[in-house]
C-alpha angles and dihedrals in degrees: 000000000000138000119205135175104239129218120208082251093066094044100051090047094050088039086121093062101035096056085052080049093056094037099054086048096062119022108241132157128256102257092056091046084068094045098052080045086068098046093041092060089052097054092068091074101053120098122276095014118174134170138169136199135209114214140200120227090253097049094257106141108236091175145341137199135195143156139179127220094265113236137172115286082038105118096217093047098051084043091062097027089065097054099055128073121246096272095051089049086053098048103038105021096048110095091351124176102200116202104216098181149026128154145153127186122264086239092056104037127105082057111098101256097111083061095046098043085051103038082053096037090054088046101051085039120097123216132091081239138043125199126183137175121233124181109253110266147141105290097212085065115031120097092210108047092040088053089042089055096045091064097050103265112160130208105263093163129354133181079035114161117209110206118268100018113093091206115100112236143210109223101195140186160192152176115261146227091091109252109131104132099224079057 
């Protein structure tokens, strides 16, 4: 397995794979598969995108990251950006690299690659801040909120609900740059 830094370029060329990867991950129907293909294509263009693969020896894609620096007119920014006072938008909203995704397939998980997408994913990333989104979960057995603890993410919003998802949602951060030792 192989970890590699991605251009837009590579993910728009593999979008066919990463939206199985995602979908795989976690678990969506068809129809929002196509959706999320659509938006996907979209992120590569906003500031401060970065985004990482992890590859199998012989190319096959077992799990991707990215994230682009947030900023006003962003749904998921003005989503968030609602919900907090005006103290929490200062301190987390301000330069804010916002990892979008990270997955890695059921098959593959358990591994390590989810660390080590999102350890090179926050060091390649800008911002003096990082949020992400989580599906709500126990958080003794959850992969990802266990890996999402272990490098130093704090509870921002929890119990959040997106439009249009009727999940309830933690939105977490934390300061970069990355030097949280678990990390």
């Amino acid at each position: 397995m192989r970890l590699v830094r991605w251009t837009p370029d590579d993910l728009v060329r593999r979008l066919d794979d990463v939206v199985a990867v995602y979908g795989e991950a976690m678990g969506y129907r068809t129809d929002l598969l196509e959706a999320r293909r659509g938006y996907m294509a979209t992120h590569v263009r906003r500031p401060g995108f970065r985004a990482v693969a992890s590859l199998t020896s012989e190319g096959h894609l077992a799990g991707f990251g990215y994230g682009y620096l947030g900023a006003a007119g962003q749904w998921w920014h003005d989503q968030v950006l609602r919900a907090l006072d005006p103290a929490a938008r200062q301190r987390w909203l301000t330069h804010c690299f916002e990892v979008v995704e990270l997955h890695v397939r059921p098959a593959a998980q358990g591994h390590g690659l989810g660390a080590g997408q999102l350890r090179a994913l926050l060091t390649l990333a800008e911002g003096t801040t990082t949020l992400l989104s989580t599906p709500e979960a126990d958080e003794q057995t959850s992969r990802a909120w266990r890996l999402y603890r272990r490098f130093g993410f704090t509870d921002v919003l929890r119990d959040f609900h997106f439009p249009g998802d009727e999940r309830a949602f933690g939105v977490l951060g934390r300061d970069l740059p990355l030097d949280h030792p678990a990390a």
